[in-house]
N, CA, C and O of each residue as an XYZ file, in Angstrom:
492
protein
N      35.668     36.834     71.055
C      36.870     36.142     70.614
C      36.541     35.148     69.513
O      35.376     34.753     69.452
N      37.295     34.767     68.771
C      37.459     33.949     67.824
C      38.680     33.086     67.886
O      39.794     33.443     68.272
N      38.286     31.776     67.408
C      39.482     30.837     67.330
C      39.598     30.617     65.748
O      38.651     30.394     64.993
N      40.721     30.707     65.456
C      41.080     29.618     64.152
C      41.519     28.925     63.676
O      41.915     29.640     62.756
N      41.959     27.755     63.374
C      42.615     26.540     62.950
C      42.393     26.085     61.258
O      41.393     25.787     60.604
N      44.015     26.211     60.896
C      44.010     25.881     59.569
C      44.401     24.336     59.848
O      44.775     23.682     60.821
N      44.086     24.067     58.330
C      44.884     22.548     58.074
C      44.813     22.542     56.493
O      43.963     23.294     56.015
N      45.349     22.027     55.881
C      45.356     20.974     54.578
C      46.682     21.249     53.846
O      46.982     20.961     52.687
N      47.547     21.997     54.979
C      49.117     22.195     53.997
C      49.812     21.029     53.996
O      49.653     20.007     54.662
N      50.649     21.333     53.113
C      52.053     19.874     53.108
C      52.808     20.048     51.313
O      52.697     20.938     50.469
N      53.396     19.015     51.328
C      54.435     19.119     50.327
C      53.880     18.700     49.288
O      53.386     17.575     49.211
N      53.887     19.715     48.165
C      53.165     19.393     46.880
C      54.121     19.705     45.980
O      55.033     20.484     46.256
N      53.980     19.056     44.696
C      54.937     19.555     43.856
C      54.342     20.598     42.653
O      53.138     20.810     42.509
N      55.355     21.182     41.856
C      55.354     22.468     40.870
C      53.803     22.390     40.226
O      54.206     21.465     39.521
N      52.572     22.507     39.879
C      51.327     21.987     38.921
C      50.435     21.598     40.044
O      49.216     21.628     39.872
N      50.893     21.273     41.060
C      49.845     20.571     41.252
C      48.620     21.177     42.302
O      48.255     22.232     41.785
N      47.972     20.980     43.348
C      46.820     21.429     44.128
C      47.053     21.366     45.876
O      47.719     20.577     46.547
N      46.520     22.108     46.135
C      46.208     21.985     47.540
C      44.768     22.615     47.861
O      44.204     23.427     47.127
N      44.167     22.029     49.285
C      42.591     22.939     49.295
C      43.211     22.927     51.020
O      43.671     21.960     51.626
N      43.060     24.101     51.428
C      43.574     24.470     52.592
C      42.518     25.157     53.689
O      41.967     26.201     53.341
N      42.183     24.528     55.171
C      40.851     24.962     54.999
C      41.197     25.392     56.721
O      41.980     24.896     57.532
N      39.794     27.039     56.864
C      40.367     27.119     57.908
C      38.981     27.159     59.271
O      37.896     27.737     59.222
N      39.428     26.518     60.114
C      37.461     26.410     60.907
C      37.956     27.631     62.155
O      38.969     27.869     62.814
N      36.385     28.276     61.982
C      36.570     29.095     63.445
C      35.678     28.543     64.142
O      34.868     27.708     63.739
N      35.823     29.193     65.766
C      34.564     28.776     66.605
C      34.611     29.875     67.482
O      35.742     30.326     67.665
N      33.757     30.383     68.026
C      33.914     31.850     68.631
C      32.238     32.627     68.039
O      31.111     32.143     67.937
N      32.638     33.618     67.834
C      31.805     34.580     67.611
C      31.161     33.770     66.324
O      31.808     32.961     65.658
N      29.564     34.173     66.044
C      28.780     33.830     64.753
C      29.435     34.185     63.288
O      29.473     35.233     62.645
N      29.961     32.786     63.024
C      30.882     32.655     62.063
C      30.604     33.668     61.281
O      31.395     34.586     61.069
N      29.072     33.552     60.627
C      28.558     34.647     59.170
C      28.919     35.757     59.567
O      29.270     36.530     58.675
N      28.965     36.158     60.697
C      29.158     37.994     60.608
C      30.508     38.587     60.128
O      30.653     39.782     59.869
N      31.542     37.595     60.027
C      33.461     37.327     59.692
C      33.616     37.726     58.506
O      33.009     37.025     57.697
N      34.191     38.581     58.066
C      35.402     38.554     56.742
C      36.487     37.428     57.286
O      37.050     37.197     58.356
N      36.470     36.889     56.034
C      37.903     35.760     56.311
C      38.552     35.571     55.426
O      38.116     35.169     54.348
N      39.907     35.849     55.703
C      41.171     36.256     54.592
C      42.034     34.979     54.719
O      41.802     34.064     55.509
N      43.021     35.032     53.874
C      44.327     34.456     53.951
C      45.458     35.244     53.745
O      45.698     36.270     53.107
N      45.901     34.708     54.248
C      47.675     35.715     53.889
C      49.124     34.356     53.748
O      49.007     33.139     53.602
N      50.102     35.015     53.840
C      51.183     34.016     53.771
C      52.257     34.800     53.902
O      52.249     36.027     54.001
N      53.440     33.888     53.902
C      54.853     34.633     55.010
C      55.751     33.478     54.378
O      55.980     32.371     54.866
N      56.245     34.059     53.058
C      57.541     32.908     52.773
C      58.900     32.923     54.155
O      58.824     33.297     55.325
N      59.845     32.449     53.510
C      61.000     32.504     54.451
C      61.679     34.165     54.121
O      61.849     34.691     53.021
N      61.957     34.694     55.423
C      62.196     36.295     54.910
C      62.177     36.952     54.554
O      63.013     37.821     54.309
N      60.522     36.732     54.240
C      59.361     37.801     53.633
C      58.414     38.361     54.557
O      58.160     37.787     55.616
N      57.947     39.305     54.268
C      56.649     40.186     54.954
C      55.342     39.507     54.528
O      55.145     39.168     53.361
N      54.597     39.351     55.361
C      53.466     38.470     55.389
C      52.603     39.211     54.288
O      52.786     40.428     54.283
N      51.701     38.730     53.355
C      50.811     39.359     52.427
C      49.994     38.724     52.155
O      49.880     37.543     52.482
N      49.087     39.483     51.364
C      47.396     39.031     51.373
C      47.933     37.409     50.150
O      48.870     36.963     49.489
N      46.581     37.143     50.543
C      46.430     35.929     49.273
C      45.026     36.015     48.719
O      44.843     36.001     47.501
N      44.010     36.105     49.598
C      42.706     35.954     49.407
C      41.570     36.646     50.735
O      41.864     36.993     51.879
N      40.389     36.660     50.116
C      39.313     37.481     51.180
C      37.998     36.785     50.763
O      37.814     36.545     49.569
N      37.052     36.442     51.714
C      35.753     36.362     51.181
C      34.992     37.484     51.970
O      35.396     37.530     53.132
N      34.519     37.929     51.836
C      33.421     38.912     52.916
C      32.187     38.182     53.814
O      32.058     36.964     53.700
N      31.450     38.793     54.539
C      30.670     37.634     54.877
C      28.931     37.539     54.070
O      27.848     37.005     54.308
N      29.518     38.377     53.085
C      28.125     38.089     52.369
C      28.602     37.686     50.900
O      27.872     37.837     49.920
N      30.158     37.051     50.820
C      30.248     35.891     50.083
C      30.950     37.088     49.278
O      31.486     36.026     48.963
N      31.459     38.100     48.673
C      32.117     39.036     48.074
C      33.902     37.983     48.171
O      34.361     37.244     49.042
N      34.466     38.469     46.724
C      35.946     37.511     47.423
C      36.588     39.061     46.515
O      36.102     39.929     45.790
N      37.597     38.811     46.948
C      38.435     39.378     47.075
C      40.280     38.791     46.988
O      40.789     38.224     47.955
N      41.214     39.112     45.430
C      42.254     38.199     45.281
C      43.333     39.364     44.861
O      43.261     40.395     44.193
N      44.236     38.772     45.492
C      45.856     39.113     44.705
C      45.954     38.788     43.474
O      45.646     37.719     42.947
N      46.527     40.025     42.862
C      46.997     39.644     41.424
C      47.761     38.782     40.986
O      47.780     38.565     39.775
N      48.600     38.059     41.881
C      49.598     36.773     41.976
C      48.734     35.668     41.506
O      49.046     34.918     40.581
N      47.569     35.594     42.225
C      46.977     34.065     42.452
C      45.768     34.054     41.580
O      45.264     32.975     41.267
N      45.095     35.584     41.023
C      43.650     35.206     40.659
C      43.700     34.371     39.315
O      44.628     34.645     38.554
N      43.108     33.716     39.064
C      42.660     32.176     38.501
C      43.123     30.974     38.821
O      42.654     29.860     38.589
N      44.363     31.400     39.534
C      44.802     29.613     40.508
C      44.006     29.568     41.515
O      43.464     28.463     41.526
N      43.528     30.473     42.704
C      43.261     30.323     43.820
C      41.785     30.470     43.897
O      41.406     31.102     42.911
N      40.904     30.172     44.596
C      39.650     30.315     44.926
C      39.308     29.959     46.564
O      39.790     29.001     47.170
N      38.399     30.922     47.109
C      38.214     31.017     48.253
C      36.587     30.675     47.960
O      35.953     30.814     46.914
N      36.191     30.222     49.159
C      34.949     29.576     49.312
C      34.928     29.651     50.939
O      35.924     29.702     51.661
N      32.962     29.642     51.534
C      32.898     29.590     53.115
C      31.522     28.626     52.941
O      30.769     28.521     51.973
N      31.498     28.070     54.048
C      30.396     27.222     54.384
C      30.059     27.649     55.730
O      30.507     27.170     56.772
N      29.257     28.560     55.611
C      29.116     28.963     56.848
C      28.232     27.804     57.991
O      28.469     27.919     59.194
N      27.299     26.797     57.538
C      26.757     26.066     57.963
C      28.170     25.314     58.960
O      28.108     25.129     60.175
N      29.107     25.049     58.274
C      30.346     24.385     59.094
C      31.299     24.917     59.399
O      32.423     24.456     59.602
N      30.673     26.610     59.494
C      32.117     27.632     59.663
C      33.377     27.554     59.504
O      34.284     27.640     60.331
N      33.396     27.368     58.280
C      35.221     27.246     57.603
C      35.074     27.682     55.974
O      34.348     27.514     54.995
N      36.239     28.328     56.393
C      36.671     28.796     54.952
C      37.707     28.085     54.126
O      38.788     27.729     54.595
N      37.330     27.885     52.843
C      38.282     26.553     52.053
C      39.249     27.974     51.091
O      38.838     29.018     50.585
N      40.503     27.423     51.173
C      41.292     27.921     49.876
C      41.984     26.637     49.202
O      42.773     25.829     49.691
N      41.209     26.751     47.422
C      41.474     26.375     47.038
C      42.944     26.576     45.727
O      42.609     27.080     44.655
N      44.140     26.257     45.866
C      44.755     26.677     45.100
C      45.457     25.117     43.824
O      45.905     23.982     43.983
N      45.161     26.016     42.686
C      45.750     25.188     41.715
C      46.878     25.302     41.285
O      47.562     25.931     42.092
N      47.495     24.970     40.298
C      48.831     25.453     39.477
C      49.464     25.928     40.204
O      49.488     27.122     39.906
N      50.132     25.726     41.165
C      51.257     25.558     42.695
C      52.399     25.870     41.903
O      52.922     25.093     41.104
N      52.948     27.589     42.268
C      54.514     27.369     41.864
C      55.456     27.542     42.959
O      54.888     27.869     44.001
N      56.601     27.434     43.040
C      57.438     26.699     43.909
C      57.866     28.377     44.740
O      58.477     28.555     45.794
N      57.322     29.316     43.866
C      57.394     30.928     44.737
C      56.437     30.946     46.041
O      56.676     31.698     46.986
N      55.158     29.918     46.018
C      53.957     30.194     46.646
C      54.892     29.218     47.962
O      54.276     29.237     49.028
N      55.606     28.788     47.992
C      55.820     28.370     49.464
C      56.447     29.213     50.582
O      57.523     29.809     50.626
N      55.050     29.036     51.832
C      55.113     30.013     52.518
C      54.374     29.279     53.895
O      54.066     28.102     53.708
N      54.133     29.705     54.923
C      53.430     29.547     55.943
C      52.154     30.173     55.662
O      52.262     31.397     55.733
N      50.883     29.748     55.343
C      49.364     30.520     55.259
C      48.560     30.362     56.406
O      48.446     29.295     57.008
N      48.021     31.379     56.700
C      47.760     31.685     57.726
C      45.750     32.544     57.063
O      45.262     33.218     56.156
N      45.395     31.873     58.266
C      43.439     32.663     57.925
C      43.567     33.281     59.042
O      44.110     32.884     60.073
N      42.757     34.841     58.694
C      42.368     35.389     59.902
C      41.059     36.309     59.326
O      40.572     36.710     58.269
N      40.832     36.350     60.908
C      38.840     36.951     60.621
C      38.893     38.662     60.729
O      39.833     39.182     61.330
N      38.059     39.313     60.245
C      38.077     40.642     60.277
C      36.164     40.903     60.625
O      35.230     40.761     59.836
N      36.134     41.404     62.397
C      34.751     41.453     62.701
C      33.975     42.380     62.234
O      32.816     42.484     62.635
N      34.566     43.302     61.192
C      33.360     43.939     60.054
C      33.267     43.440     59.438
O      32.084     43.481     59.100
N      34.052     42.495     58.586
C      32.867     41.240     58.273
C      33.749     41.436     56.504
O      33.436     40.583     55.674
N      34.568     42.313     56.155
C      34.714     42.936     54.829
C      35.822     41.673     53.984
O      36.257     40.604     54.413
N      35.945     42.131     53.092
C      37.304     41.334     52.168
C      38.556     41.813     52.173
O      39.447     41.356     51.458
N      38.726     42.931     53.122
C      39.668     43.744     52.728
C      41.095     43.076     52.712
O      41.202     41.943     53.181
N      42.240     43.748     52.176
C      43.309     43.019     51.680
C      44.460     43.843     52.786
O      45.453     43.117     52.759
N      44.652     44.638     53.419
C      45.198     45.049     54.843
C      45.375     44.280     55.910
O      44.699     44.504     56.914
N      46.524     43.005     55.883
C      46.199     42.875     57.290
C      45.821     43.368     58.611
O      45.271     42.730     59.509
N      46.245     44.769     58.611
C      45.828     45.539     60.277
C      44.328     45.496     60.251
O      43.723     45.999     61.198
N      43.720     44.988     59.336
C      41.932     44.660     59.634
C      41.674     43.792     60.285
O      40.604     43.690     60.885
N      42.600     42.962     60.315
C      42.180     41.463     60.684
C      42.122     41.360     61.976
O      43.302     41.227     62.300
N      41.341     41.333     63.137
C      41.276     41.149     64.651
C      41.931     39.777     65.334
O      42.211     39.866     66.530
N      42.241     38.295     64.538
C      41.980     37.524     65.317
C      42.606     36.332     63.814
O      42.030     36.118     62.746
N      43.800     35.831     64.265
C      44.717     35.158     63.813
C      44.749     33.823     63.975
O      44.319     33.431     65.060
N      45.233     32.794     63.016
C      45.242     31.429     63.100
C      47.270     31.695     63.422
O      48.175     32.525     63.505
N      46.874     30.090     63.493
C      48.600     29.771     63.475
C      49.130     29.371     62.411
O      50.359     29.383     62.337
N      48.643     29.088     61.736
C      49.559     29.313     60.203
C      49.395     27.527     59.563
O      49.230     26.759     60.511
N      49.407     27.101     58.744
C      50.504     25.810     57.852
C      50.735     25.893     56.851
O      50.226     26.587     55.970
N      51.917     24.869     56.827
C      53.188     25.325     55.596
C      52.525     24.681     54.722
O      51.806     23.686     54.804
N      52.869     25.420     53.771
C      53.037     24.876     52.273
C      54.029     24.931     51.586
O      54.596     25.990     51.319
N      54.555     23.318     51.019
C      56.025     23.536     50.077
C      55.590     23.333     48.964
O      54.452     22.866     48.927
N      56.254     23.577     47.719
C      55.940     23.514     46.239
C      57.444     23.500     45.910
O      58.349     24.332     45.969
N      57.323     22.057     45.497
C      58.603     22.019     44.892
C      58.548     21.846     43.565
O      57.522     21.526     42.966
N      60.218     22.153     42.773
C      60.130     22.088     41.419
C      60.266     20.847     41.080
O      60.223     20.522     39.894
C-alpha cells in the first residue's frame, strides 16, 4: 500500500506560481512512477505531469514549459512546480503512484490515489 498527501494549493491569481507537493509513505518511495492529474468543475480528470522513478518526466501539451515535476526521493515527495497560472488550470490536482514505477500518462496505471487540492487561478 501506499499513502499520499498533497498540499501547496490555494488561490492564486492569472501569472502567477504555485509549487504543489505530494509525500508518500508506504511502499519504497524510488520504486513509484508519480503523476499528477486534475479534475476542473465538470470535467474528466486528466494527466498534467509524470516523473518515472528513474527521474524520466513526462508532460501534457497544455502545461510543458509552465509546469515542472521534480522527486526527492531522500524525502519521498514529488514537487509540481507550475508557473504562468491561467485561470483554465483551476481544478482539484490530485498525485498518484504507479508501482511499475513508469511516467505513463493513463490514469488506469495509477494503483494508489491522493485526495486531491484545489487550485484557483483567477483573472
Amino acid at each position: 500500500q501506499v499513502q499520499l498527501v498533497e498540499s501547496g494549493g490555494g488561490l492564486v491569481q492569472a501569472g502567477g506560481s504555485l509549487r504543489l507537493a505530494c509525500a508518500a509513505s508506504g511502499r519504497p518511495f524510488r520504486e513509484l512512477g508519480v503523476g499528477w492529474f486534475r479534475q476542473g468543475p465538470g470535467q474528466a480528470r486528466e494527466f498534467v505531469a509524470a516523473i518515472s522513478r528513474s527521474g524520466d518526466e513526462n508532460y501534457a501539451g497544455s502545461v510543458k514549459g509552465r509546469f515542472t515535476i521534480s522527486r526527492d526521493n531522500t524525502k519521498k515527495i514529488v514537487f509540481l512546480q507550475m508557473n504562468s497560472l491561467k485561470p483554465e488550470y483551476t481544478a482539484v490536482y490530485y498525485c498518484a503512484a504507479d508501482s511499475a514505477g513508469s511516467s505513463r500518462c493513463y490514469l488506469g496505471y495509477y494503483d494508489f490515489w491522493g485526495q486531491g487540492t484545489q487550485v484557483t487561478v483567477s483573472s
